[in-house]
Phi, psi and omega in degrees: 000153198246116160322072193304325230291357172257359155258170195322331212276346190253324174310284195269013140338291191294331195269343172258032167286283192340290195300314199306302192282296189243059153260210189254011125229082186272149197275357191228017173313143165095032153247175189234016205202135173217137163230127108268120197255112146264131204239108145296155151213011200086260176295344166218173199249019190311141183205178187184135185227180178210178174218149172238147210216105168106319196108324170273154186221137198248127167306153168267155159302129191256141194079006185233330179287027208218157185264167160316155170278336155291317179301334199230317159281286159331296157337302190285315168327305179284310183321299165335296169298338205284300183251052168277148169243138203273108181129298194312325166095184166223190185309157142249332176230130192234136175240116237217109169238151165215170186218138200273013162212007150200162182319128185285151190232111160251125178285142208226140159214176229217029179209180181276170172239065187282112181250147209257138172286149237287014183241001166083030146296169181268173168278162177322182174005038190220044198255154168305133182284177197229176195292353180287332164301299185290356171262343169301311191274359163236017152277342208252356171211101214247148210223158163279141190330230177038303174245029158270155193258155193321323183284318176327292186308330193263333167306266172347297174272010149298298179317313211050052178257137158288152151261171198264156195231118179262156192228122182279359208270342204197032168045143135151163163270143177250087164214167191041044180072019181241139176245096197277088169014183141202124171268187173292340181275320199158186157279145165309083210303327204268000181281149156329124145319145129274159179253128174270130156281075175356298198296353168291334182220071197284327178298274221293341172257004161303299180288348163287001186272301206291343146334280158311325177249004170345146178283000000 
């Protein structure tokens, strides 16, 4: 995954958070702290943020609380792409501060951030996802066996799903016998598949069984 934290595009990302929370009309003037945690999934976003006061930190009010949608999704959306490295993969959950007297930081991870409500449940639609999504989030930013990560890997052979795979032997992704391009950004939504014959290519897909069925 490619190291942003110094460019322009994630500095002044952070600064118009900044402004968005404590300017002069900001939702978090007198606080000293705003987190968002946002969890991709592709086709959807989940998140949940707080602020802290004080040294305490309060859920923000959703809908009184909130950044734009350009500023903090969208944003993030291209950041996401910005820093995919294509087999390596990129973040899934970005934890996002900012502050009203110094430069805002965002932490990048390579798992979900889920947060469970206050009797320790998942929230309505906020349950860990399961492998037909992560096989959606890696088709479209596709990782080699090797750098999908252990819980991942642990979905998948629960699911018994293959998940897609780039093959460096040919930039692409490999999957349900089909072979997408990958730019630099991802895969290519708008290219033609190709259709592959598994039994043409017995080392790669050998090794994803033993991968996937591992003991």
């Amino acid at each position: 995954m490619r190291d942003l934290r110094a460019d322009p595009f994630v500095i002044e990302g952070l600064e118009r958070l900044s402004r968005e929370a404590f300017g002069p009309a900001g939702f978090a003037r007198g606080t000293e702290e705003v987190v968002q945690v946002l969890v991709h999934r592709g086709s959807s976003t989940l998140g949940h943020g707080c602020a802290r006061t004080g040294g305490k930190l309060r859920d923000l009010a959703d809908g009184k609380e909130e950044f734009s949608y350009e500023a903090l999704i969208v944003w993030l959306d291209e950041y996401r792409s910005r820093a995919y490295e294509p087999g390596i993969g990129t973040w899934t959950s970005a934890e996002v501060h900012v502050y009203p007297d110094r430069p805002g930081v965002v932490e990048l991870f390579d798992e979900e951030l889920l947060k469970k409500t206050d009797d320790g449940r998942w929230h309505p639609g906020a349950e860990p996802a399961g492998a037909s999504i992560w096989a959606r989030q890696l088709l479209a930013y596709p990782r080699t066996a090797d750098c999908i990560p252990d819980w991942m890997w642990a979905i998948f052979t629960a699911e018994g799903v293959d998940p897609p795979l780039y093959n460096p032997e040919f930039g692409a992704v490999d999957w349900n016998n089909r072979r997408r391009p990958v730019e630099r950004w991802g895969t290519d939504p708008g290219a033609r598949p190709a259709v592959i014959d598994p039994a043409l290519e017995p080392g790669f897909f050998q090794g994803l069984g033993r991968r996937l069925f591992r003991a």
